[in-house]
C-alpha positions in Angstrom: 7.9 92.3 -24.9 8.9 95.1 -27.8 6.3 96.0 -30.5 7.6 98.1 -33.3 5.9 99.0 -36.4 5.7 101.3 -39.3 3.9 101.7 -42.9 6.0 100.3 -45.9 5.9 100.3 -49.6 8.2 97.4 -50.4 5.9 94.2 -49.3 7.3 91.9 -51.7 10.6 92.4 -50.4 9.8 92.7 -46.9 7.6 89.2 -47.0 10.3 87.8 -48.3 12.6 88.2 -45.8 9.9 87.4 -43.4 9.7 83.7 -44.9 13.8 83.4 -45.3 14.4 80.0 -44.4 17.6 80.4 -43.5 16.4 82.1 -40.2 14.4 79.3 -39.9 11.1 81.1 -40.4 7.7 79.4 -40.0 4.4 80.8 -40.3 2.5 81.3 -37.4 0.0 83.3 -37.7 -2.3 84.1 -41.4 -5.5 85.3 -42.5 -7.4 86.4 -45.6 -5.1 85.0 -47.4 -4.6 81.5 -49.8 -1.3 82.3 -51.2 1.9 79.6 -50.4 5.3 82.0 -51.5 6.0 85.5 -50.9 5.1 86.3 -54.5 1.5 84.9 -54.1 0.9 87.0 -50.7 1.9 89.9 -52.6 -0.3 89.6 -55.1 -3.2 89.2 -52.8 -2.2 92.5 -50.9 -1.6 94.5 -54.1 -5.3 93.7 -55.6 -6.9 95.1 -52.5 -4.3 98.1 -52.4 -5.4 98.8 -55.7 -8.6 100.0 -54.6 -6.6 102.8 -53.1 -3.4 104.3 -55.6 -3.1 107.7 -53.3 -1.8 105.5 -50.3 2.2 104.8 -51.2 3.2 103.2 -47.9 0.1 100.7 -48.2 1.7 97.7 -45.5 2.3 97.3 -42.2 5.4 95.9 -41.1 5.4 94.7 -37.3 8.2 93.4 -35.3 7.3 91.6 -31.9 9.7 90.5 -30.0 9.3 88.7 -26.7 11.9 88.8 -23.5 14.8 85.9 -24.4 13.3 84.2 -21.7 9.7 84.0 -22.8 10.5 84.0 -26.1 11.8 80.0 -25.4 8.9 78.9 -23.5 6.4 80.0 -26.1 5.1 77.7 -28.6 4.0 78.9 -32.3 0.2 78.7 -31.1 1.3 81.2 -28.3 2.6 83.1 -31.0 -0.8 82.8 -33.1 -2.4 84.6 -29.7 0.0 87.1 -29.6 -0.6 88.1 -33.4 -4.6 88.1 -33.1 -4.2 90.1 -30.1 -1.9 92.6 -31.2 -4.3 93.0 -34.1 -6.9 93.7 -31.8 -5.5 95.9 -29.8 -4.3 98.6 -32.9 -8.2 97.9 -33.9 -6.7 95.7 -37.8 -8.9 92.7 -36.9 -10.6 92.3 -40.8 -7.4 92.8 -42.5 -5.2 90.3 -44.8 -2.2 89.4 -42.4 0.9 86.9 -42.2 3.2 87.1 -39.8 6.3 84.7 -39.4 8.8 83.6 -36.6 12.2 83.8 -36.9 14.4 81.3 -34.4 17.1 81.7 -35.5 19.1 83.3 -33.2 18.7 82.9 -29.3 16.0 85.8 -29.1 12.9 84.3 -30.4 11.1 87.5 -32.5 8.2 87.8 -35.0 7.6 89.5 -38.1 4.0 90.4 -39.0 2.6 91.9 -42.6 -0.4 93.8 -42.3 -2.2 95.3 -45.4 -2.9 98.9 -44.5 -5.8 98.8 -47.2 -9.2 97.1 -46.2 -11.5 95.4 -48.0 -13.8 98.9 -48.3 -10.6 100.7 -50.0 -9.6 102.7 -46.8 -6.4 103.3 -45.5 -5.6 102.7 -41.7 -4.2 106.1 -39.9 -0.6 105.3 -39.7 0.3 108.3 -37.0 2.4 107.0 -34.5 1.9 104.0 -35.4 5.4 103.0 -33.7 4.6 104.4 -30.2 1.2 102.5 -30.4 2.4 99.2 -31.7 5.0 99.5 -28.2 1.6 100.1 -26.6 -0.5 97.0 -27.7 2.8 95.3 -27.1 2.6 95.8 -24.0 -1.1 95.4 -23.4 -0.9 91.8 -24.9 2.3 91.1 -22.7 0.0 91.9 -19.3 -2.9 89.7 -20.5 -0.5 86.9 -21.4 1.6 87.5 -18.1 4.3 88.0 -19.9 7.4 90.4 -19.3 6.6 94.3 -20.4 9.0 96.5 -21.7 9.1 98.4 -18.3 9.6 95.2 -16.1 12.6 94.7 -18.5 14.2 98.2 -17.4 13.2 98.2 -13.8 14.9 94.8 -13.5 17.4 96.3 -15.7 18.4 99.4 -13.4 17.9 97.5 -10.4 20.6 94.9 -11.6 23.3 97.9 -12.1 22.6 99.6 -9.4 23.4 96.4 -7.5 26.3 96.0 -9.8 27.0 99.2 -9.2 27.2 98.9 -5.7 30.0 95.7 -5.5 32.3 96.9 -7.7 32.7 100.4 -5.6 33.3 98.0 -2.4 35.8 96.0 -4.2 37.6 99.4 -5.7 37.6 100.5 -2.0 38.8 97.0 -0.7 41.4 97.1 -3.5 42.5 100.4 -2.0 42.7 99.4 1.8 44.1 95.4 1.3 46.5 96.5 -1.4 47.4 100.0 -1.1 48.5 100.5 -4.8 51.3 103.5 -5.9 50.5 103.1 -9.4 47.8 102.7 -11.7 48.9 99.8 -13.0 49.7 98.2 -9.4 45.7 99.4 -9.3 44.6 97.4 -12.2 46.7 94.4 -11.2 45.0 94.3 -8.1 41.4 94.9 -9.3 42.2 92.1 -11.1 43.2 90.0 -7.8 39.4 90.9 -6.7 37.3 89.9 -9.8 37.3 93.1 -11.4 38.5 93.6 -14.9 39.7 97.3 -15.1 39.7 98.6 -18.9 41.6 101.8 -20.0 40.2 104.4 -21.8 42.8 105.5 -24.6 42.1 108.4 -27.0 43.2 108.7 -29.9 46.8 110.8 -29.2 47.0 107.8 -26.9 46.3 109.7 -23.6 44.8 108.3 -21.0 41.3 109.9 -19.8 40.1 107.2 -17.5 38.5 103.5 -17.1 35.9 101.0 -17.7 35.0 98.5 -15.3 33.9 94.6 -16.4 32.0 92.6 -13.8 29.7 89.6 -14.0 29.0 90.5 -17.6 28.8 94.4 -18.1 30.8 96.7 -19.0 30.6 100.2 -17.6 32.5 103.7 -17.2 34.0 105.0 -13.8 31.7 107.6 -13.7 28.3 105.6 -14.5 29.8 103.6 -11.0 30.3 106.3 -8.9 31.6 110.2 -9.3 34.7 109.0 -7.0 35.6 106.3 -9.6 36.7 108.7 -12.5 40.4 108.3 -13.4 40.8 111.5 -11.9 39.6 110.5 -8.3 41.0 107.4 -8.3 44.6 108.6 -9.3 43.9 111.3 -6.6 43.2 107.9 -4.1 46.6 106.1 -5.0 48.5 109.3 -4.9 47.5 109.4 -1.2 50.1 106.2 -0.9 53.2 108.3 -2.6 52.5 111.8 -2.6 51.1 113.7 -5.3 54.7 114.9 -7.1 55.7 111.7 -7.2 52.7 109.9 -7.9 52.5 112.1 -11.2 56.2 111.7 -12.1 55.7 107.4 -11.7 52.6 107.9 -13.4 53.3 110.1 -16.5 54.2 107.5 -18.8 52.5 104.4 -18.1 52.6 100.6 -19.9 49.1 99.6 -19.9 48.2 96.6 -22.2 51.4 95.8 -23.9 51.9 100.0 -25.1 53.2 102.7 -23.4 50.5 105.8 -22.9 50.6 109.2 -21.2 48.3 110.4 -18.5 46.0 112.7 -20.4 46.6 116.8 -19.5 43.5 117.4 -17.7 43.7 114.1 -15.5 47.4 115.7 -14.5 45.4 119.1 -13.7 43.1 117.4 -11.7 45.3 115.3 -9.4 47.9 118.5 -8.7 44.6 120.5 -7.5 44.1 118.1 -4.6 47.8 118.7 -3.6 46.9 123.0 -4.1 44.1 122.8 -2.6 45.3 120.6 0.7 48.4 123.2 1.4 46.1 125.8 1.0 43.7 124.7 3.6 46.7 123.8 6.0 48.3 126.9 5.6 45.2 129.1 6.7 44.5 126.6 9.3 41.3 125.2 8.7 
């Protein structure tokens, strides 16, 4: 679960697009307060801001947004908990407060309107407010068993590293069961082996390398694996031709209905390996 907050001036505006029924918004959670339209709620957070003119930024706004997956198993009571413990947990228990759910779109988040003002006239500290609201986030996720930002990322970066992982042995099964000259005989057969390989085109239509789409994600050659850069993998197939050639064939390329040129520095890079080979031979090494 994410918590993110910070202190606002425009409530009227904000409360409104909290209770948007076109997001299918529904209160869930409200206290020390009577009003029934945004315009009402205002007006019940502006006469006890009033009591304090030097604070501009005088509301809370609060987004809370469960994992996709809890956010479909909880019910608007759930939410209710979440709210009150939040509010606990950044110490704004006596405080007017409305928050709102909005369903309509697959992750399930809420938006909560805190007046910064209390009933004395005093203004709640609003320094880091964002890294604390992640904090209480977090705290309310634990007691509720519910997924924490950092369960998120671990099962995140364990996901690509296994990801990771089979698409560098399919790029080296590519390499032994096909044997491609060319990088387009390379795509082809990625392709062949359930991985979609994407070129990476600039803008004076060179080409500087690849992206690689598997079960879902989309990554660069070199967030893979260093040995899956265009470079190293145009130094792999020109193991099949030989280097001069491999670079003649591979110059001027149709890739996804245009024709594109092998970028300068990828050229560079491939006629080292041949340099750098004849050199070791030659010295006997």
């Amino acid at each position: 679960m994410i918590g993110k907050g910070k202190a606002i001036s425009h409530t009227s505006a904000s409360i409104a697009y909290g209770w948007n029924q076109e997001k299918n918004a529904e209160i869930v959670f409200k206290q020390h307060l009577v009003g029934e339209n945004p315009n009402e709620i205002t007006k019940e957070f502006e006469l006890v801001q009033a009591q304090n003119y030097h604070c501009k930024n005088n509301t809370f706004s609060f987004v809370i947004s469960p994992t996709i997956e809890d956010g479909k198993k909880l019910k608007n009571k759930d939410l209710n908990t979440i709210c009150r413990k939040f509010m606990d947990g950044l110490h704004l228990k006596e405080r007017q407060a409305i928050a709102f759910v909005h369903r309509d779109k697959s992750h399930v988040h809420i938006h909560l309107y805190v007046n910064r003002i209390d009933f004395k006239g005093e203004a709640y500290k609003d320094r880091l407010i964002g890294v604390r609201s992640q904090r209480a986030a977090e705290a309310v996720a634990e007691k509720m068993q519910l997924k924490t930002v950092k369960q998120v990322q671990f099962e995140k970066e364990y996901n690509l590293k296994e990801l990771r992982q089979e698409v560098q042995r399919r790029h080296h099964l590519t390499l032994k069961q096909f044997k491609p000259k060319s990088f387009e005989q390379y795509i082809d057969a990625m392709a062949k082996n359930g991985i979609n390989v994407i070129p990476s085109i600039n803008k004076a239509n060179k080409l500087q390398g690849f992206r690689f789409e598997y079960n879902g994600q989309n990554l660069k050659g070199s967030e893979i694996h260093r040995t899956m850069t265009g470079s190293n993998i145009g130094k792999e197939l020109a193991q099949n031709t030989g280097v001069e050639k491999f670079i003649k064939q591979n110059r001027n390329l149709n890739i996804m209905g245009k024709t594109v040129e092998m970028s300068t520095n990828m050229i560079l890079s491939i006629a080292k390996t041949t340099i750098k080979k004849t050199i070791t031979q030659g010295i006997g090494y």
